[in-house]
NUDREN-661354 format. One record per residue (C-alpha): x, y, z; residue in one letter. Coordinates in Angstrom, 1 decimal, decimal comma. Layout:
<atoms>
X|Y|Z|A .
...
</atoms>
This chain:
<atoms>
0,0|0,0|0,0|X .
2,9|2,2|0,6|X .
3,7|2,6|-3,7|X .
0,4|4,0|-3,7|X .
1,2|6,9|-1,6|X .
3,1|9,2|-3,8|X .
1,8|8,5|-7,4|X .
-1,8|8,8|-5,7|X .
-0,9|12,3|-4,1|X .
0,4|13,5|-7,2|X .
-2,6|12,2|-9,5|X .
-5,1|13,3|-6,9|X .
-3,0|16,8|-6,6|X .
-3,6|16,9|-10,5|X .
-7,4|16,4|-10,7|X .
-8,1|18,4|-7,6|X .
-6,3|21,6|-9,4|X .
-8,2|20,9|-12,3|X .
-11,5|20,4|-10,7|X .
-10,9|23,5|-9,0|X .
-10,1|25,6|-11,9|X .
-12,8|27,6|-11,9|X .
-12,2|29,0|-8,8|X .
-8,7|29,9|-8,5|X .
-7,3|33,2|-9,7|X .
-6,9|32,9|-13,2|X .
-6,7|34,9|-16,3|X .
-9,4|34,1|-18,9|X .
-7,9|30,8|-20,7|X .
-9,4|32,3|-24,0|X .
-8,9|35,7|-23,6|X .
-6,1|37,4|-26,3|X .
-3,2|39,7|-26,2|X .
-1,5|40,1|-29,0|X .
1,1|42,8|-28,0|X .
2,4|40,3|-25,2|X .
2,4|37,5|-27,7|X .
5,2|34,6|-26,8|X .
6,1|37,0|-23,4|X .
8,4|35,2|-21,3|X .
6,8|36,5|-18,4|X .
4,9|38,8|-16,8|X .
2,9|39,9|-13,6|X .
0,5|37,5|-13,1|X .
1,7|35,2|-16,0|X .
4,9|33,6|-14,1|X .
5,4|30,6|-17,2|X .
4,3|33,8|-19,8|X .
2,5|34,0|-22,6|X .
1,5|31,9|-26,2|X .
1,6|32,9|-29,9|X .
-1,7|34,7|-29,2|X .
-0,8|36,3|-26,0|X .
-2,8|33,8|-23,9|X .
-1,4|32,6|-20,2|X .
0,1|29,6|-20,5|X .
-0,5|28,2|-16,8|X .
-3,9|28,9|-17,3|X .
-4,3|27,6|-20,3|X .
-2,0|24,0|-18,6|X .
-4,9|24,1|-15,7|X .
-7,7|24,4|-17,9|X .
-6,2|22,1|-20,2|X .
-5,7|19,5|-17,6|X .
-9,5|20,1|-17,1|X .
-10,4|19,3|-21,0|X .
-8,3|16,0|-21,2|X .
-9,1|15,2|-17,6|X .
-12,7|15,2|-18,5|X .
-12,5|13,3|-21,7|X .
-10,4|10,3|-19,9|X .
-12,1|9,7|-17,4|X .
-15,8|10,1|-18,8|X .
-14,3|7,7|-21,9|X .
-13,2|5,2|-19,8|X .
-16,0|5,3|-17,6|X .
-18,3|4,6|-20,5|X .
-16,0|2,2|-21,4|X .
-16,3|0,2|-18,4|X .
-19,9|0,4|-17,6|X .
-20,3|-1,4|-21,3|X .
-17,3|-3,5|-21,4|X .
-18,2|-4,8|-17,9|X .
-21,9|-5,5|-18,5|X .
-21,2|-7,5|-22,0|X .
-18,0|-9,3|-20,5|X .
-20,7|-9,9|-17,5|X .
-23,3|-11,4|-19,8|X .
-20,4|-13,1|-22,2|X .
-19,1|-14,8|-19,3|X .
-21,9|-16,0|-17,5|X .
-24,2|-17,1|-20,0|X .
-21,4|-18,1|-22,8|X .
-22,6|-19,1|-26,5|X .
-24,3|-16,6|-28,3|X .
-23,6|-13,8|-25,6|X .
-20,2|-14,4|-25,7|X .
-19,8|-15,0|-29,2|X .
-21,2|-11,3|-30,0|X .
-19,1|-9,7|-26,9|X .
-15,9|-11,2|-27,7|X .
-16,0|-11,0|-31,5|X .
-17,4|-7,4|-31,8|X .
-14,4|-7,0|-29,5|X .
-12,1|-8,7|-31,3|X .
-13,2|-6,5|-35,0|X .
-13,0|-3,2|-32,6|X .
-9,4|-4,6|-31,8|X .
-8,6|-5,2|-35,6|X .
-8,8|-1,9|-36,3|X .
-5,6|0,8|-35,9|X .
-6,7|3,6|-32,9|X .
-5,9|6,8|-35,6|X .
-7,7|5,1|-38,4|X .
-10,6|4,7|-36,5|X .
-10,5|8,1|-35,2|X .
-10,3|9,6|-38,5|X .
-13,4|7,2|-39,8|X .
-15,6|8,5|-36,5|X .
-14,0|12,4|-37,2|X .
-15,3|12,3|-40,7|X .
-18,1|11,5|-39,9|X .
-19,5|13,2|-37,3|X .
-16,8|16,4|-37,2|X .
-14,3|17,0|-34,5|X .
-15,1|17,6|-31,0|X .
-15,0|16,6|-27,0|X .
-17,9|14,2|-28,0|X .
-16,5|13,0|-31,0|X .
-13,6|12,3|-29,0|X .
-14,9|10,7|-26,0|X .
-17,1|8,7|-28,3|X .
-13,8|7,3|-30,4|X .
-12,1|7,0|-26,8|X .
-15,1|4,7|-25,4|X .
-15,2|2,5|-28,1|X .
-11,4|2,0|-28,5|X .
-11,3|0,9|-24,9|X .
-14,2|-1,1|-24,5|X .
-12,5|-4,3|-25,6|X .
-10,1|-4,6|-23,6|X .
-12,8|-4,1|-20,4|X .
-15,3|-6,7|-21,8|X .
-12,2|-9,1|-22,0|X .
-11,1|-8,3|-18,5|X .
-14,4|-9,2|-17,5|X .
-15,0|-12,2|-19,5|X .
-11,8|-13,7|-18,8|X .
-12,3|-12,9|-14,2|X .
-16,2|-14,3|-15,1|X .
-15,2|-17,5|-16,6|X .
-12,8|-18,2|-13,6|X .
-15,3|-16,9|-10,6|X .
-18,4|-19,2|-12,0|X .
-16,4|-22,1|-11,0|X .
-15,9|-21,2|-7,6|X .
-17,9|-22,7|-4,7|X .
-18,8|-19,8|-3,0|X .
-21,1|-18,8|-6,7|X .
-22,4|-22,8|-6,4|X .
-23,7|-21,6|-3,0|X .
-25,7|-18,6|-3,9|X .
-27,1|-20,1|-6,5|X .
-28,2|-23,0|-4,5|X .
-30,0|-20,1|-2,2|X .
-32,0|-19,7|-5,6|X .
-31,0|-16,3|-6,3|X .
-32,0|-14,9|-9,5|X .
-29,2|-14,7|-12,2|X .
-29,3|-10,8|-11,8|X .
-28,8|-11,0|-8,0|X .
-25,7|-13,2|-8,5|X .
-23,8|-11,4|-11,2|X .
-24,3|-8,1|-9,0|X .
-24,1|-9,1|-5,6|X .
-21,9|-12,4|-5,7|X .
-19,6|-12,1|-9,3|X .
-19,4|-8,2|-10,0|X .
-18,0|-7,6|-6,2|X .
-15,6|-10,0|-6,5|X .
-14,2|-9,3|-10,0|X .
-14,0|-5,6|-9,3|X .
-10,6|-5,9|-8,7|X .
-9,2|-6,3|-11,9|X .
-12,0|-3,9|-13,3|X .
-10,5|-1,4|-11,2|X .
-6,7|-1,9|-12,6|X .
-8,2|-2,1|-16,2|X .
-10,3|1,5|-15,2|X .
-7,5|3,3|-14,2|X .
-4,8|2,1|-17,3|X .
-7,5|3,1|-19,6|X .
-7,4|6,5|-18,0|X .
-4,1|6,4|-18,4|X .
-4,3|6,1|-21,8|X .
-7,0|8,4|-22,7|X .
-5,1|11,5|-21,9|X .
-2,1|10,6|-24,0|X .
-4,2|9,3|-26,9|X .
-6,3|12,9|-26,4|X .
-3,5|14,6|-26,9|X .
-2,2|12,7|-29,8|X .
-5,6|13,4|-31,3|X .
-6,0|17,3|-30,6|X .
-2,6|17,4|-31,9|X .
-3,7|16,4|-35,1|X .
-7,0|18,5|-35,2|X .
-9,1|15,0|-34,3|X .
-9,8|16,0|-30,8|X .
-11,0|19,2|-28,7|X .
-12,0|22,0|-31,2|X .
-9,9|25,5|-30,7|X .
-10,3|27,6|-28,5|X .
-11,1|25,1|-25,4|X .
-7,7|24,4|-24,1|X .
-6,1|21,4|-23,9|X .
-2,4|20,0|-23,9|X .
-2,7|18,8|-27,7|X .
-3,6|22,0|-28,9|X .
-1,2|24,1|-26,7|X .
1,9|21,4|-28,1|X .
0,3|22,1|-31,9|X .
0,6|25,7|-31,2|X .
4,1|25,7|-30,0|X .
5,4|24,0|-32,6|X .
5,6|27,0|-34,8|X .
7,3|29,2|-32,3|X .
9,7|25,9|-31,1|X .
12,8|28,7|-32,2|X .
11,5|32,1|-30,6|X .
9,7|30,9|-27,8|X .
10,9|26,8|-27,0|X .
9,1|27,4|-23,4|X .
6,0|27,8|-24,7|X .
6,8|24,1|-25,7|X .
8,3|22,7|-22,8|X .
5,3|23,2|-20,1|X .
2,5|21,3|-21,9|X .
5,0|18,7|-22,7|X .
5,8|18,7|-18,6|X .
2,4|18,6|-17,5|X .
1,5|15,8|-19,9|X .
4,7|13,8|-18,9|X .
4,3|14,4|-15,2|X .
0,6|13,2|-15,2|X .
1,5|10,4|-17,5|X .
4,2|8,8|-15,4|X .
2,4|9,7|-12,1|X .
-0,6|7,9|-13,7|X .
1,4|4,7|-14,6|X .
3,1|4,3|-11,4|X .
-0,4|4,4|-9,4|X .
-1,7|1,6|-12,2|X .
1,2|-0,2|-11,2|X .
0,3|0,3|-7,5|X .
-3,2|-0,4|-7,6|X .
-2,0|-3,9|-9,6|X .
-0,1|-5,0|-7,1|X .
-2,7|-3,5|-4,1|X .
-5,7|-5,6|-5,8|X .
-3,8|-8,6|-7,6|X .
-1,2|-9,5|-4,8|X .
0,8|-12,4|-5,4|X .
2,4|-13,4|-2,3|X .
3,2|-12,2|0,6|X .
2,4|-12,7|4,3|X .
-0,4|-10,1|4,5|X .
-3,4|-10,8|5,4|X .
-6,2|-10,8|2,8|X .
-8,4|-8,4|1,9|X .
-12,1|-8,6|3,0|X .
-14,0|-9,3|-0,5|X .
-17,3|-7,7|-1,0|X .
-19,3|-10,5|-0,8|X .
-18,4|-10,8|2,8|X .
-18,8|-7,5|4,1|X .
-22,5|-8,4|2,0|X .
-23,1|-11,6|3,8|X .
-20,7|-12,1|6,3|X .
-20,0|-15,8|7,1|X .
-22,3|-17,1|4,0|X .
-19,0|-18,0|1,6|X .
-16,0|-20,0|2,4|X .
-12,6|-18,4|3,0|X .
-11,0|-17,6|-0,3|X .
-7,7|-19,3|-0,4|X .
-4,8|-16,3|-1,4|X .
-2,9|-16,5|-4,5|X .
0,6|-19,0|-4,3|X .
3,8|-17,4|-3,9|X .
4,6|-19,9|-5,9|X .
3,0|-21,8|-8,6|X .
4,5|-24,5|-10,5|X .
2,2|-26,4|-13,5|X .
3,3|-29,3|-15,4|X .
6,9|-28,9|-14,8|X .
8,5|-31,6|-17,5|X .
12,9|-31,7|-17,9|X .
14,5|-33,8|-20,5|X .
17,7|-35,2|-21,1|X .
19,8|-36,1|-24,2|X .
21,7|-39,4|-23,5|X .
22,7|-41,4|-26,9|X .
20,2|-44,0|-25,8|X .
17,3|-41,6|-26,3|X .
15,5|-38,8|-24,0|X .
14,9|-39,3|-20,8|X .
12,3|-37,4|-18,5|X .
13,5|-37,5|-15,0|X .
10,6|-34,6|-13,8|X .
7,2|-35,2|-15,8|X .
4,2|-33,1|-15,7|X .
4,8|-32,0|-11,9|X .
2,3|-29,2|-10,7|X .
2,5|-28,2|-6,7|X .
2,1|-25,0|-5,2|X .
3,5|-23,1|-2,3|X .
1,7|-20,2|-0,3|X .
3,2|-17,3|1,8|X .
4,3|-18,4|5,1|X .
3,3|-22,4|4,4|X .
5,8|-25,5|4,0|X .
5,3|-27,9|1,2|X .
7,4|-31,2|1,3|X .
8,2|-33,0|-1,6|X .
8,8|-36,6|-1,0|X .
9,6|-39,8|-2,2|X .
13,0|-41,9|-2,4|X .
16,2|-41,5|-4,3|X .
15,3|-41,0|-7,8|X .
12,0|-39,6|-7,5|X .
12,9|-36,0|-9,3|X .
12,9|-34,0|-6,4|X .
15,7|-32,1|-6,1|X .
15,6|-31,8|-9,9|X .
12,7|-29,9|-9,8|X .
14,0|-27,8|-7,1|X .
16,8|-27,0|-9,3|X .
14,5|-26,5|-12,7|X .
12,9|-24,1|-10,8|X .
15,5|-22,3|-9,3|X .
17,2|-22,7|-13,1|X .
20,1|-24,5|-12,4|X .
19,7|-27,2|-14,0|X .
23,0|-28,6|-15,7|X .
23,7|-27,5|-19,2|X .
22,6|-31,5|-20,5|X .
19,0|-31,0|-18,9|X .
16,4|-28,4|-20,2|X .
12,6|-27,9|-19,2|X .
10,7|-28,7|-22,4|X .
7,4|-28,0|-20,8|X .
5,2|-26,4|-18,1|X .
5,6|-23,2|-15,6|X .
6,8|-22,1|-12,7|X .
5,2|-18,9|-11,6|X .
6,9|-17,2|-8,3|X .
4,7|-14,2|-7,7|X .
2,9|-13,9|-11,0|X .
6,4|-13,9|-13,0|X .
7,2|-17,5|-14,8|X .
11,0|-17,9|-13,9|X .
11,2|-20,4|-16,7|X .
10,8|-17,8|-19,2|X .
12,6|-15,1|-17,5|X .
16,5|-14,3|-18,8|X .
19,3|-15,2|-17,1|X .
19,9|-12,0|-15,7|X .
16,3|-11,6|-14,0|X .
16,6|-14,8|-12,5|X .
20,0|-14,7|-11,5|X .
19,0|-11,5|-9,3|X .
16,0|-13,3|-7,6|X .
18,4|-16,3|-6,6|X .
19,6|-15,2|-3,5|X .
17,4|-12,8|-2,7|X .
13,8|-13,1|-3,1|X .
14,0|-16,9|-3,7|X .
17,1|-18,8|-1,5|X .
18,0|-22,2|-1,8|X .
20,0|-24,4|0,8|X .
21,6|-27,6|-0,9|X .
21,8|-31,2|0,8|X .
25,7|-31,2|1,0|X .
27,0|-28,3|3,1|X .
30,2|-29,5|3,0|X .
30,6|-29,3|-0,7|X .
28,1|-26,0|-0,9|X .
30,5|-23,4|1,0|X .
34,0|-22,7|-0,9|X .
36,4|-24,6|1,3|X .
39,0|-21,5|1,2|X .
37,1|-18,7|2,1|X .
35,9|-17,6|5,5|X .
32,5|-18,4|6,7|X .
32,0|-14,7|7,9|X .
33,5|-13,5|4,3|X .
30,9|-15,9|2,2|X .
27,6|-15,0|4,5|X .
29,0|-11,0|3,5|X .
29,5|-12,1|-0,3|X .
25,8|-13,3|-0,1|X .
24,6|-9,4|1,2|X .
26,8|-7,8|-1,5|X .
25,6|-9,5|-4,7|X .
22,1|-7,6|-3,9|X .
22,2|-4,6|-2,0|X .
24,3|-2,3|-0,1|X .
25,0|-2,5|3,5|X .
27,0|-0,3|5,6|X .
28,7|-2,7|7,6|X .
28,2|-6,4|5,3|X .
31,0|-8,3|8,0|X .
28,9|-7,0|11,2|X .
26,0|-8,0|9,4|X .
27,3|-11,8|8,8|X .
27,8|-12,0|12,3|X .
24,5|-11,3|13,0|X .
23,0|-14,1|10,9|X .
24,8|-16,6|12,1|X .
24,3|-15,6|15,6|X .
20,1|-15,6|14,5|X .
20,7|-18,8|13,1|X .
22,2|-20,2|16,4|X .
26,0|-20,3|16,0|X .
27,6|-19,4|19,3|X .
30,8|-17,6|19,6|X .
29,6|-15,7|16,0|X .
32,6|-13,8|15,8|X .
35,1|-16,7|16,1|X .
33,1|-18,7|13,9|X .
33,0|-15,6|11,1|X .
36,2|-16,4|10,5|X .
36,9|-19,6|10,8|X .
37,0|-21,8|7,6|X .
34,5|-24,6|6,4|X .
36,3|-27,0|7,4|X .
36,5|-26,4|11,0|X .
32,9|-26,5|11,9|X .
31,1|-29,2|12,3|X .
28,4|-30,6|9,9|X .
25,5|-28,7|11,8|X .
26,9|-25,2|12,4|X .
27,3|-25,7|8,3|X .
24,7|-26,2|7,6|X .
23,1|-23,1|9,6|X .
25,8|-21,4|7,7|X .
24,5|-22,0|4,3|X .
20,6|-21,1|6,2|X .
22,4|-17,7|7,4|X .
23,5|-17,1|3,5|X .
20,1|-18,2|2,1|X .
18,2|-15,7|4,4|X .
20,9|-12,9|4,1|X .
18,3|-11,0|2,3|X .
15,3|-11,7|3,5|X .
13,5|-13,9|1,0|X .
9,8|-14,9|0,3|X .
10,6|-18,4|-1,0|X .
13,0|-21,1|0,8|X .
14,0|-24,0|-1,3|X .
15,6|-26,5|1,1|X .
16,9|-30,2|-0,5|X .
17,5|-32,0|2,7|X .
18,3|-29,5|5,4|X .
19,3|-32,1|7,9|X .
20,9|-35,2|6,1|X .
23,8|-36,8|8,2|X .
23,0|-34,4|10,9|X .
22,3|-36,4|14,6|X .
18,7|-35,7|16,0|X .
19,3|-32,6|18,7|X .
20,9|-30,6|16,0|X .
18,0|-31,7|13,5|X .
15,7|-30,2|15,2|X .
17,3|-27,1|16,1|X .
17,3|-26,5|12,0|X .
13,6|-27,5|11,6|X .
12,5|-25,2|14,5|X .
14,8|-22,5|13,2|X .
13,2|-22,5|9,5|X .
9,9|-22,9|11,5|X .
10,7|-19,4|13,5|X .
11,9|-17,9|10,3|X .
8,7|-18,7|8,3|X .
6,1|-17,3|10,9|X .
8,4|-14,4|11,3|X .
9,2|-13,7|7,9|X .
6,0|-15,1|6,3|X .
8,5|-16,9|4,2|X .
7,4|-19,4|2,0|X .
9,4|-22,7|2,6|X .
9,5|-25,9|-0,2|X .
11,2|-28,8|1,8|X .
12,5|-31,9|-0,1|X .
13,2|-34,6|2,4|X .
12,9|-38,8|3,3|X .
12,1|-38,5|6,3|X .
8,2|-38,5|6,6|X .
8,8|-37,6|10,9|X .
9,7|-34,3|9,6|X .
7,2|-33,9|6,7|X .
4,7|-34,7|10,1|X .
6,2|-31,8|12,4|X .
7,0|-28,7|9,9|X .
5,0|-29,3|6,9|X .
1,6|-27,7|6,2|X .
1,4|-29,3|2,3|X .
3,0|-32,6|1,1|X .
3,7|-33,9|-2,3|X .
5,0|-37,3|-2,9|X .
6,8|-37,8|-6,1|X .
7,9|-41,0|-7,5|X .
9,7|-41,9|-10,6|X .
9,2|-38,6|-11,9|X .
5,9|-37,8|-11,3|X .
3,6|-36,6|-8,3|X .
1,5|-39,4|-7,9|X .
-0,2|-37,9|-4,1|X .
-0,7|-34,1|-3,1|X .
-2,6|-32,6|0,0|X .
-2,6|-31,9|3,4|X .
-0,1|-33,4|5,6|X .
-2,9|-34,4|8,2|X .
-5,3|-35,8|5,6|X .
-2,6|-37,6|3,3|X .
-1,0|-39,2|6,5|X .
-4,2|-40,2|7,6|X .
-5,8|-41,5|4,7|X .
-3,5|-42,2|2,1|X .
-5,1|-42,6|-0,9|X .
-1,9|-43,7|-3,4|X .
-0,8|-47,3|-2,8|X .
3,2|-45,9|-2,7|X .
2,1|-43,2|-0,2|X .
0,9|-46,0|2,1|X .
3,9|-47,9|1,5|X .
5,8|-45,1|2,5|X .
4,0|-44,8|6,0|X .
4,2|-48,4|6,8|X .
8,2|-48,5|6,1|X .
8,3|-46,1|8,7|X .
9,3|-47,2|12,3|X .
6,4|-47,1|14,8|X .
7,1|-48,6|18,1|X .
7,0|-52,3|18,6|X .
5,8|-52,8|14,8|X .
8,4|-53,9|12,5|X .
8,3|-51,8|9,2|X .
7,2|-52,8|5,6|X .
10,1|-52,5|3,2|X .
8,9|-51,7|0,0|X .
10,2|-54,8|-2,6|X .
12,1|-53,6|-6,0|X .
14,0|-50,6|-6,6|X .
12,6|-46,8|-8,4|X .
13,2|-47,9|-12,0|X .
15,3|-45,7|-14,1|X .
14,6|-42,9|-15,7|X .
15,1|-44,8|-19,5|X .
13,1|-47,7|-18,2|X .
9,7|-46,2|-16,9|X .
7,2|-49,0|-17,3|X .
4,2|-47,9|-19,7|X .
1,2|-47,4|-17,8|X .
1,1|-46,9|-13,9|X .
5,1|-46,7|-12,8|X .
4,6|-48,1|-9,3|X .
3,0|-50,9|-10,3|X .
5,8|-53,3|-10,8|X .
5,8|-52,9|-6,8|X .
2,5|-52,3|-6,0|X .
0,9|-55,2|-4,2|X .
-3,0|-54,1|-5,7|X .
-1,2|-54,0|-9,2|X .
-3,8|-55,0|-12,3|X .
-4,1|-56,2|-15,6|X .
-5,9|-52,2|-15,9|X .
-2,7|-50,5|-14,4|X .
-0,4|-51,3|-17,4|X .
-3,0|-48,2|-18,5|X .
-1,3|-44,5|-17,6|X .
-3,2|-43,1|-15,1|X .
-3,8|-39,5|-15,1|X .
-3,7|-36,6|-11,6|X .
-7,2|-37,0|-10,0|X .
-8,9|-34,2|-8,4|X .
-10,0|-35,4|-5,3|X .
-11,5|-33,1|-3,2|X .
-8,7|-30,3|-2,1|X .
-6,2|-33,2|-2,6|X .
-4,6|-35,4|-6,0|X .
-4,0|-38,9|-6,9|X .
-2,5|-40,5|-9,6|X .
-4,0|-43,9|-9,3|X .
-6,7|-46,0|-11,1|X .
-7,4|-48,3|-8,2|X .
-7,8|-45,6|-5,3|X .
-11,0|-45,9|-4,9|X .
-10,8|-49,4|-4,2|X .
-7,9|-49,6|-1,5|X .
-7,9|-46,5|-0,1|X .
</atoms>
């Protein structure tokens, strides 16, 4: 909310002085003096005079006024339209949405000047004739908007549960959909604005828009274009106020984006219309993921052929939650921590899917981008800490090295020390600089946790925080990323084995196998009812009390020698005749399976 602070005092600064033009002490926008013509300045004219002796800062006020007007009554038009037909399009599809969407689509076709010039000639110039051209240029993009928010709300339960209230189509579009779309509406209102004045301009310039002699920046800019030589300050105020309001106007769209379409982020969400309507009637609705990761496929060139060691994997990770990914050696898991990250080696690629952190797909970001989000707002801490830190540098110097890379600090060393002290190193300043090689395999491990929250980040990728690490110091990590996720509100992915920790720290669990997810939900309702055959087998290999454990026969198979239809099924103990079929992820509920015998031995 804070980046809407500034651009929105400057924009509300802007229409308040133009609102108020009328009252404030101003020369006569209109009125003429030749003899002062182009005057530099004079009393009561401090930015002087144009080619017709007219004040220029009453002319900029007044003109802010003219394109003001047209902008915001365009788009406002605009939006009541667009919205209604995208309202209609999306809610009652076929024939609705077939004349919506393709009259949108033939309004789209056409190039913004031409169809000025078509509308101008044939109805004259004008303010009308300009807001009339404005409205129907921006109407697509607002019935598309709201066809596009439409199809995705319908689907949602809390619509299923006014409608099964009985309330009349009308009721729900206005009182259930409209309210909770307006979000987006909003954005798409305020970047047609935007818009309008610069295209106004563009227009007057070129005689299409306000008629002479109603002021407007356009006109004023035409004007000075004559005088550029004798006068080139007469130029550079419209051009300022236009610029000003322009950029002032893009950085509050930007703003209001991010305000209504957060992706991420530990704040709490915003109350949506419908409840401040009827409070309690609708479930919660769940935020947007700070990450997002959809059919996530890597390949590898060998000379026997590709090979897919992560296929089709979708999971996704909230602010301030913990996913686990798990499953035994060979599953894919810390490959599609490193796809995502993008470090895969230079023999792998991702051939399919996405990977959005925050509403931005890192797999189609360059190098550069994601390079400067690794570290920072994404971390990752690898299994081998041993390996991970550079055995001839200083601890203290590489936790500093991490701060530099993406900001500035005043004092990086004192700041080192006071990450490994928060991560629980005692003695920091004896450890800062003592080498790799003398600490022991826990304190490096909450070395390499100290480097991947140097700055703060909103995503924690961690491929198995505590391997080879005895049980008291274990847990010190766990409860340490714990702390550091309700604190921070970080977001925390967690690829492990050991299911005792997927049952104390995790909040989401997916378990992968042979390259695919085959189970994904809740850790309380996937270790309670397990619904995948090698999710159960997973549980009952692990230790509880007296109760020997259930090894699970064979081994993962390789990634060259997936069998054809279900690949657990050479081990699984329900295995059928049906399973040499590939079974597909199964929505089930709030959780998935990728089984097509579930229902039978769940």
């Amino acid at each position: 909310m804070r980046k809407l602070i500034l651009p929105g005092i400057v924009v509300a600064g802007i229409i308040l002085v133009a609102v108020a033009a009328p009252l404030l002490p101003l020369p006569d926008p209109i009125r003429q003096d030749v003899g002062n013509r182009l005057a530099a300045w004079l009393p009561g004219s401090p930015l002087g005079r144009d080619e017709f002796g007219r004040d220029i800062l009453s002319r900029i006020i007044w003109g802010a006024r003219a394109s003001l007007a047209v902008a915001f009554a365009s788009a406002a038009i605009a939006g009541l339209i667009g919205t209604a037909l995208g309202l209609l399009a999306g809610w009652f599809r076929g024939v609705a949405e077939f004349l919506a969407v393709r009259t949108a689509d033939i309004v789209l076709c056409f190039p913004p000047i031409l169809l000025a010039l078509l509308v101008v000639t044939i109805l004259g110039p004008g303010t009308g004739t300009l807001i009339l051209v404005l409205s129907i240029l921006y109407l697509p993009g607002f019935v598309r908007v709201t066809f596009g928010e439409v199809l995705s709300a319908r689907s949602h339960d809390y619509v299923e549960a006014v409608r099964a209230l009985g309330a009349p189509t009308p009721r729900i579009l206005l009182r259930t959909i409209l309210p909770n779309i307006a979000g987006p509406v909003t954005v798409q209102f305020s970047l047609a604005v935007a818009a309008a004045v610069v295209v106004e301009s563009g227009l007057s310039f070129l005689g299409l828009g306000v008629v002479p002699p109603t002021p407007s920046w356009g006109l004023m800019i035409r004007g000075a274009r004559a005088t550029m030589e004798q006068a080139p300050t007469y130029l550079l105020w419209p051009c300022a106020a236009l610029t000003v309001t322009i950029l002032a106007m893009n950085l509050l769209c930007d703003a209001l984006r991010d305000a209504v379409d957060r992706k991420g982020g530990a704040r709490a969400p915003k109350l949506r219309a419908i409840d401040r309507l009827l409070p309690g009637l609708l479930p919660a609705r769940d935020p947007a993921p700070l990450l997002d990761v959809r059919g996530l496929t890597v390949e590898i060139a060998t000379p026997g052929g590709i090979i897919r060691p992560v296929e089709d994997v979708s999971f996704s990770v909230e602010a301030g939650q913990t996913l686990a990914i798990v499953g035994e050696s060979g599953s894919g898991k810390s490959i599609t921590a490193t796809a995502v990250m993008g470090l895969l080696p230079p023999v792998a690629q991702v051939t399919a899917g996405i990977a959005r952190f925050e509403g931005r797909d890192l797999l189609e970001m360059e190098e550069e981008q994601r390079r400067r989000l690794r570290g920072g707002a994404i971390a990752m801490v690898f299994q081998d800490p041993m390996s991970s830190l550079n055995p001839v540098h200083r601890v203290g110097d590489q936790v500093a090295e991490a701060i530099r890379v993406h900001r500035k600090a005043a004092d990086t060393d004192r700041e080192a020390v006071e990450l490994l002290q928060r991560v629980g190193i005692a003695d920091p300043e004896r450890r800062a600089r003592a080498y790799p090689h003398e600490l022991s395999g826990g304190m490096r491990q909450r070395v390499m946790i100290a480097m991947a929250i140097a700055n703060r980040p909103r995503l924690l990728m961690a491929d198995e925080p505590t391997t080879a690490l005895d049980v008291t110091v274990q847990a010190g990590i766990l409860e340490l990323l714990a702390e550091l996720r309700r604190e921070e509100g970080m977001g925390v992915v967690l690829i492990t084995h050991s299911l005792g920790v997927v049952a104390e720290t995790a909040d989401q669990v997916a378990v992968m196998y042979a390259a695919q997810v085959v189970e994904r939900g809740s850790v309380a309702e996937v270790f309670a009812r397990p619904l995948h055959p090698y999710t159960r087998a997973l549980l009952a290999a692990v230790p509880d009390g007296d109760e020997e454990p259930e090894g699970i026969p064979g081994v993962v198979p390789r990634p060259d020698a997936w069998p054809p239809g279900c690949r657990f099924a050479p081990r699984c103990p329900h295995a059928k005749p049906a399973c040499e079929r590939r079974p597909e992820l199964e929505q089930v509920g709030e959780r998935e399976v990728r089984c097509l015998r579930w229902r039978e031995i769940a």
